[in-house]
N, C-alpha and C positions, 0 to 999 in steps of 0.2 A: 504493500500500500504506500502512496507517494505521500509524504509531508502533507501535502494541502489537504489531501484527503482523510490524515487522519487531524490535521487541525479542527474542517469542518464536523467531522467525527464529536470532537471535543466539543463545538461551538453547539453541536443541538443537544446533544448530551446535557449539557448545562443550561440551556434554555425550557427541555421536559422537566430535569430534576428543580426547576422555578416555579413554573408553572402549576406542578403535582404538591410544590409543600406550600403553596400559596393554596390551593383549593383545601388539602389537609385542615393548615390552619383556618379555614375560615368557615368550612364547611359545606361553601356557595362556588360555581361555578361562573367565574367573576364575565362581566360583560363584554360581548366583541365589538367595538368602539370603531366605524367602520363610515368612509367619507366616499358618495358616490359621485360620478361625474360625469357627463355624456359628450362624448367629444362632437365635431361640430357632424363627422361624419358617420355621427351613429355610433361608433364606440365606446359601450358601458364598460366607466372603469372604476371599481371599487379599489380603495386601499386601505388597510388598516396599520396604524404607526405600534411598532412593538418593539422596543428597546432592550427586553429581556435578555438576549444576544445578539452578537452582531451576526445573524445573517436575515438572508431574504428568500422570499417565497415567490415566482408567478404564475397562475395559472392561465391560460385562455381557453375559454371553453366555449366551441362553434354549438350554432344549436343546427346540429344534423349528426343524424346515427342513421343505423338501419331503417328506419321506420320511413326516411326519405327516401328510400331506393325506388326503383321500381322494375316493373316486371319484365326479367331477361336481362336483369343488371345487377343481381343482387351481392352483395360484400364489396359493394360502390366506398360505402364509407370505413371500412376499417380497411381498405386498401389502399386510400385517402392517410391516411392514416401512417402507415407506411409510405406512403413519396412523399410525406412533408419532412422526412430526413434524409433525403435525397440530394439535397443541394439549390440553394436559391442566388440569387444576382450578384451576393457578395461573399457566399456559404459556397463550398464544394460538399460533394459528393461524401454524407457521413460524417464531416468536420465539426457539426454542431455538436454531436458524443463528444468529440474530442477537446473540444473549445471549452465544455464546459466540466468533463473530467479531470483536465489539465489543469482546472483553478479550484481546485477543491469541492466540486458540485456533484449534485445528483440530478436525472432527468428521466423522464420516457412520458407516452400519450397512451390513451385507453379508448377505446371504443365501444358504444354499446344501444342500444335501439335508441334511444333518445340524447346523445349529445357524442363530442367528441373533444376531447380534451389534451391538452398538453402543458408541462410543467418542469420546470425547475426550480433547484434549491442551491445555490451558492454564497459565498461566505459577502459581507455587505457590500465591504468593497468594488464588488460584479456586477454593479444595478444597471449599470451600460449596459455592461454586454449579456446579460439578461433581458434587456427590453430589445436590445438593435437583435439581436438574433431571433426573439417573436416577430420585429414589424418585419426584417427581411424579408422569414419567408410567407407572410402573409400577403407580400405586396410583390412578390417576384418569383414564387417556387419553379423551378427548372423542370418543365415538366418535356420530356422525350421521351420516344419509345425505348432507350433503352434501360432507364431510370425505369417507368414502366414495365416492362418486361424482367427486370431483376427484381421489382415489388412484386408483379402478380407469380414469379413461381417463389417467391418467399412465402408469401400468405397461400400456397397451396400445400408446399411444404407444414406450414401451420397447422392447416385443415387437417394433411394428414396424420399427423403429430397428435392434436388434441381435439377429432372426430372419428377418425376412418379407421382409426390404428390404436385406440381404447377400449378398453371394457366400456360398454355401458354408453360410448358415444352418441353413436345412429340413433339409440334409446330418446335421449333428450332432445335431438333435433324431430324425431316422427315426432317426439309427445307436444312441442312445438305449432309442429303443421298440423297436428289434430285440434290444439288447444283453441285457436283461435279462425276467425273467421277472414277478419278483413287484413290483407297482404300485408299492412302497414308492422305486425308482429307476426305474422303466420310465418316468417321466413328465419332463418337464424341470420344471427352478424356475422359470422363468418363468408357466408352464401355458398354458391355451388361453382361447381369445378367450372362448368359451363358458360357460365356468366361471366367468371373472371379469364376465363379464356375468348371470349368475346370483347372486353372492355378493350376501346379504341383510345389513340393519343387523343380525339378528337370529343369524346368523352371525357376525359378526365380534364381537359382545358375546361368544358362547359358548365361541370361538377364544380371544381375551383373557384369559378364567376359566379355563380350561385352561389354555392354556399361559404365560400372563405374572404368572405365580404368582413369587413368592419364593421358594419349594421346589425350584421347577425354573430355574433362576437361579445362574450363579456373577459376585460383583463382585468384578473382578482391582482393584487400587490400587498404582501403580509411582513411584514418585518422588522428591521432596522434603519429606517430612512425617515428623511422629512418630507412630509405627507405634499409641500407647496411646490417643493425642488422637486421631487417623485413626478409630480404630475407634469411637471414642466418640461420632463426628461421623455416622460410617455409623450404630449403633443410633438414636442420636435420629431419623434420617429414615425408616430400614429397617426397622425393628423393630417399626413397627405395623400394617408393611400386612398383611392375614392370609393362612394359608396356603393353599392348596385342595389337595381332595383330587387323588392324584398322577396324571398323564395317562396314556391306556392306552398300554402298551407293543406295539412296533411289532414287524409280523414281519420278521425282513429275511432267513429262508431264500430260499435262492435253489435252485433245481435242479440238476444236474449239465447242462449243455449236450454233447449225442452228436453235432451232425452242424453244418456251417458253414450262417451268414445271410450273406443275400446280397440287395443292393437295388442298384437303380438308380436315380438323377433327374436329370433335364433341369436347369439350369437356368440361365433366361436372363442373370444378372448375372456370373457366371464367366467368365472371359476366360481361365483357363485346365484343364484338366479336373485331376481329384485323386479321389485313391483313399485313405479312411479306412479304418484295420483296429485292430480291439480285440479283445481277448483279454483272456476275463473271468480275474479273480487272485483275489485275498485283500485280508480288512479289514486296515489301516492298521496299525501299531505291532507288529506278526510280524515271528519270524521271517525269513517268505518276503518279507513288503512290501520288509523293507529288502536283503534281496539281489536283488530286481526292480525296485528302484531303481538299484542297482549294475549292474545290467543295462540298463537303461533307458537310464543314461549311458551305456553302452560302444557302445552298438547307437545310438543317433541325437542327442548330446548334443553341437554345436558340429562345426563343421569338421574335423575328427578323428575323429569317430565314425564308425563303419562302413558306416552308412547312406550318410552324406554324401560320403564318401570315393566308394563306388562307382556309386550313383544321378548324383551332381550333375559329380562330379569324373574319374572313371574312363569311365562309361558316356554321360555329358552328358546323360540323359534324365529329369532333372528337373531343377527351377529351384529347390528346396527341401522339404527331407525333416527330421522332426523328432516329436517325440511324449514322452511322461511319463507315470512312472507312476502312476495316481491314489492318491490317501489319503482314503479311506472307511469308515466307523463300519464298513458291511457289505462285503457282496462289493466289491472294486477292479476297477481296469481295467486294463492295460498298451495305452496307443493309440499307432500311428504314423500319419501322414498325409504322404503326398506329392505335391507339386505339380509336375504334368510338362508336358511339350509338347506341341501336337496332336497332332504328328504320330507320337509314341511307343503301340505298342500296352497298353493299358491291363495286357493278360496278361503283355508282359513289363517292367512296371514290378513287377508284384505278385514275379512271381519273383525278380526281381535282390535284393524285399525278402527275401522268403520261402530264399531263396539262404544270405543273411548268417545270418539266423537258424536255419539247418540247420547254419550252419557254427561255431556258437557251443555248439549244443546237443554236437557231435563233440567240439571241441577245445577250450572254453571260451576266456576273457578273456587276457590277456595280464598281463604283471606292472603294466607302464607302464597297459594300463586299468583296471587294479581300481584303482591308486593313485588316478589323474586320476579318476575316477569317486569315489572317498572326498576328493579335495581340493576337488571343484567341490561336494561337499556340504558339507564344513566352511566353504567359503567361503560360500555360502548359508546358512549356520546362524548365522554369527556378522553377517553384515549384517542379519538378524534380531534380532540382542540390542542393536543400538546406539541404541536409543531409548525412551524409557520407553515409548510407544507399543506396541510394534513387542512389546516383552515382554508388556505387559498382554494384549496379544491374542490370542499363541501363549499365555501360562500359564490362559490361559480357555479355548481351543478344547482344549488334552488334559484339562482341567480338566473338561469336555462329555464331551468323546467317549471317554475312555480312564478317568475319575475318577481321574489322578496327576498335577496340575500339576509334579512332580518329575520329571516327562519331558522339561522344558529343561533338566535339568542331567544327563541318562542316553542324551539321545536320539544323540547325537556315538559312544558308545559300542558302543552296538547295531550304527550303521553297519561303526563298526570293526570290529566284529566279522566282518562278511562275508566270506569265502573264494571262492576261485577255485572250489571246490566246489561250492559254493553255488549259484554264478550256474549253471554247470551243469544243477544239479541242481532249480532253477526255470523255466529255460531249456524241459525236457524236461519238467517236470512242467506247463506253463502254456498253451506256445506251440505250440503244437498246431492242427493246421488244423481238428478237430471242436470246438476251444473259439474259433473265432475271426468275427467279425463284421466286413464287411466292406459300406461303402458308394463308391459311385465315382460321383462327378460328373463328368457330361459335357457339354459345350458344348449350348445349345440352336441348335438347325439354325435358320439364318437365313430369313428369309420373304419374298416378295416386296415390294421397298420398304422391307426394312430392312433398313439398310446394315450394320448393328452396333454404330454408333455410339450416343451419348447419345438417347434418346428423352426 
């Protein structure tokens, strides 16, 4: 590890270990004190001044995921995704890893149905070349076919890595195209071999103009700076690139689902069978989200939860039971998955589920699980604020998907707010066997000459 890297090492180190004995002593999860701005060309820029240590945070997070693709083009955006490290007008080819590893930084971007994001963390000193290396390649990405062509067999390589070439992969993408209706999520972000093998230079120019606009654009800035000089450092870089006009807006109705899906697959890397089930919910930041979250923890959240309890612990007929509930611009999910034994009939693993959850819709939660279900989210919520990182990120995804980055300093509350009611009352409203999707993988039957083993 080089000097700067493990300086910055030190520098956040000592910024969580502030942070965590500041909440300790006070008991309160202190406020994020956050100044928004809109440049002239439509770029929302949030900063927040945090002197804790000297370094800095940026995120930018475009509002396009998967959910914008469309059909016979799909893994558009996490492909996207990949050529924005490609090199831009004043960036070569991969030099942005290196530009910012060579100063003591960390970086990479994530992709996912609703946003697209990217980020670094370097020591305070970097706030330049943290901001000129976002506007770069926002205003100038190199986009050729052969940049092109080295992203889309990366991201196939991907594909096959963490889809094709898994236990359990295929699984999650069918339960996917079963789950939903309107193409907007019915597709995975990864997409198909086919797509990405079709996507043109000519494409990805058009993709760019649309959505890696400024307009559509929010730059979070979390750290060690002065909030007046910060911003004055973002307009010189930001503020010329121009804006385009705004992207089409996406349908994300979904249908009412009347009657249970149901799939089967074989497959041969599973060493042990497993039964996925989803139950389609509600978009993200509701009321209902946050009390089928509450629910989510009581019903399969750690060794205690009711799943685990009777599937792994009581009944022995699975080796591992668990699931969460999604958080989505559109329709959610609520998914469990269990992994059981051969020799257990797949109908009564579904029941011993389907059991728990008729028995929560009766008699709801218990006092001790609505608590532990509201403290393993506060505990999660505040391991999320202890690094300028870690905030830049979440103040830019609600920042996306909700337009109130003021939902890290509200979102604690909502939770609280949840009743035993509640859960209940989402419980019977959600988990319903005609709203529920249901995959199960099973062993593929061994063939002559194959023993089981590694082939």
């Amino acid at each position: 590890m080089k000097k700067s890297q493990i300086f910055f090492s030190i520098f956040l180190a000592a910024a969580i270990l502030s942070i965590t004995a500041a909440a300790q002593t006070t008991g309160k999860i202190s406020r994020v004190e956050f100044k928004e701005t809109v440049l002239k060309n439509g770029l929302r820029v949030i900063t927040v001044e945090d002197h804790t240590a000297p370094v800095i945070a940026i995120n930018v997070t475009y509002d396009v995921g998967s959910r914008n693709e469309r059909k016979g083009r799909t893994g558009f955006a996490h492909l996207f995704e990949h050529m924005m490290f490609k090199g831009s007008e004043n960036i070569g080819s991969g030099e942005h890893f290196t530009l910012v590893f060579n100063n003591g930084g960390t970086m990479n971007g994530t992709t996912n149905e609703d946003r697209t994001n990217y980020f670094e963390a370097l020591p305070a000193n970097q706030l330049d070349l943290a901001i000129f290396l976002e506007a770069d390649r926002m205003k100038s990405l190199a986009i050729t076919k052969e940049n092109l062509d080295n992203q889309r067999n990366a991201v196939q390589e991907e594909r096959r890595l963490g889809v094709d070439n898994v236990p359990y992969g295929k699984s999650s993408e069918i339960q996917q195209e079963l789950l939903y209706d309107n193409f907007a999520y019915k597709h995975t972000v990864i997409g198909s071999m086919d797509d990405l093998n079709a996507a043109s230079v000519e494409d990805v120019a058009d993709f760019f103009k649309t959505y890696y606009a400024p307009n559509n654009a929010v730059l979070t800035l979390v750290g060690d700076f002065k909030t007046e000089d910060a911003l004055a450092r973002i307009r010189k870089s930001f503020e010329s690139i121009p804006r385009q006009p705004a992207p089409p807006a996406v349908d994300m109705t979904e249908p009412e689902q009347k009657a249970e899906r149901r799939a089967t697959i074989e497959d041969a890397l599973a060493r042990l069978p497993q039964v996925d089930i989803a139950f389609k919910t509600v978009q993200g930041n509701t009321p209902d989200f946050y009390a089928l979250q509450v629910l989510s923890s009581a019903l399969q959240n750690g060794q205690s939860s009711r799943l685990y309890q009777k599937l792994v612990k009581e009944k022995e007929m699975a080796t591992d039971v668990g699931g969460y509930a999604d958080e989505k611009r559109g329709t959610g999910a609520l998914y469990i998955s269990a992994t059981y034994k051969p020799n257990m009939k797949t109908e009564d693993v579904e029941a011993a589920i389907y059991d728990e959850i008729e028995r929560i819709k009766r008699e709801g939660v218990a006092d001790w699980e609505l608590q532990k279900a509201k403290n393993a989210t506060r505990r999660n919520f505040i391991n999320g604020l202890l690094s300028s990182l870690s905030r830049a990120n979440t103040i830019g995804q609600y920042a996306v998907y909700y337009g109130d980055p003021n939902l890290i300093n509200t979102r604690l509350d909502k939770v609280n707010a949840v009743t035993k009611e509640d859960v209940m009352r989402v419980a019977n409203k959600y988990l319903k066997p005609t709203n529920r999707t249901v995959v199960v993988t099973t062993l593929k039957a061994k063939t002559a000459g194959n023993t089981g083993g590694v082939q």
